[in-house]
N, C-alpha and C positions, 0 to 999 in steps of 0.2 A: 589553505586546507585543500586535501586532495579531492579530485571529482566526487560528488555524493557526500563525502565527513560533514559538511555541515546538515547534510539530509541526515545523514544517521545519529549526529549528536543533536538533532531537533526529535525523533522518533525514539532516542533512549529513554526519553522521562516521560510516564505515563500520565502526569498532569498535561502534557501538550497532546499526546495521543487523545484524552478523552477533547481536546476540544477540538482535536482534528474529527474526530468521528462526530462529537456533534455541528460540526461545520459541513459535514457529509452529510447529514440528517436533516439539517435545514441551515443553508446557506446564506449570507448577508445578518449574518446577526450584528446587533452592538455588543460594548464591552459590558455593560449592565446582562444584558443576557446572557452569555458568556459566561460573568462572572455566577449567576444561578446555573450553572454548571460546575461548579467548584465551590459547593456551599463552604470548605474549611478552609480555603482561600482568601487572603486580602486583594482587594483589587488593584493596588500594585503589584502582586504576585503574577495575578494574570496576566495585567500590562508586559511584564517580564518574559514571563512565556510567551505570550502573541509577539516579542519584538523578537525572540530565537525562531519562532516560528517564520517570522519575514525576513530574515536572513537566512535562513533555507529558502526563501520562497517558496514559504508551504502557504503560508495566507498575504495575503494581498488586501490593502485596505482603502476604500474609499469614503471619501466625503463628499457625505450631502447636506449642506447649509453646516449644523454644528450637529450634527451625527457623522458620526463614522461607522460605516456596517465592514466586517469581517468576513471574505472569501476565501473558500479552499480553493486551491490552487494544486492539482493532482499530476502535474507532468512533472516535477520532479522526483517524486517518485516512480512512476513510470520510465525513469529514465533510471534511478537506479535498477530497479526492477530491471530492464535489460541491461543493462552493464553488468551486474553482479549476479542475477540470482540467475537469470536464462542462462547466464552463461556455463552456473555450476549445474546448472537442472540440464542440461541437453546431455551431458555422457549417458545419466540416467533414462531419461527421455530413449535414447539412441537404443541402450540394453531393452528397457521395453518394449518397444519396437521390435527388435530380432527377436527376444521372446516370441511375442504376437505374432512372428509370423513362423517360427517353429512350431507353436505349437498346432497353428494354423495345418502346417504341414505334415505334421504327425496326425491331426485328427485325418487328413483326407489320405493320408497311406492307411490308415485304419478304416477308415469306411471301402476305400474300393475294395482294400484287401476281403471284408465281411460281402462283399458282391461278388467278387468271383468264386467265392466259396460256396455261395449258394446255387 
């Protein structure tokens, strides 16, 4: 899969978005708590999601003794986010910018212009 597809096809189903944001919210949970994040869920449902989520490496999972807590793991997103979105956001970015300083520059032809007139 191309650079990021497995980050985007972990971020299309918003059962995994809600457990990414609660993994944002409070970090290191188990899969019991987790799973009270998806009351309509079975906890092999979740299992499923948290294993697409770890194949993006969006969560990362440790064990301690026989718990397993659940990490968000935010660089690869971040990574798409510059690969793809900066990349489409800076043309834009660029136009505002020239705006900004257009109008920048029309305001200060219009104020000196009202100074020498006075």
């Amino acid at each position: 899969m191309e650079q990021g597809g497995e980050v985007f096809r972990a971020l299309a189903d918003p059962s995994r978005r809600a457990l990414l944001d609660s993994l944002f919210s409070r970090d290191g949970q188990t899969l019991n708590e987790l799973c009270a994040e998806l009351p309509g869920m079975t906890r092999f449902g979740v299992m499923k999601h948290l294993s697409v989520l770890a194949e993006a490496n969006l969560v990362v999972t440790t064990r301690y003794g026989r718990t397993k807590r659940h990490y968000l793991n935010p660089v690869p997103i971040e990574q798409v986010a510059n690969r793809w979105i900066s990349k489409y956001a800076a043309r834009f970015t660029a136009a505002l910018v020239a705006l900004d300083e257009l109008v920048a520059l029309d305001h200060e032809t219009r104020t000196s212009g009202r100074a020498e007139s006075a």
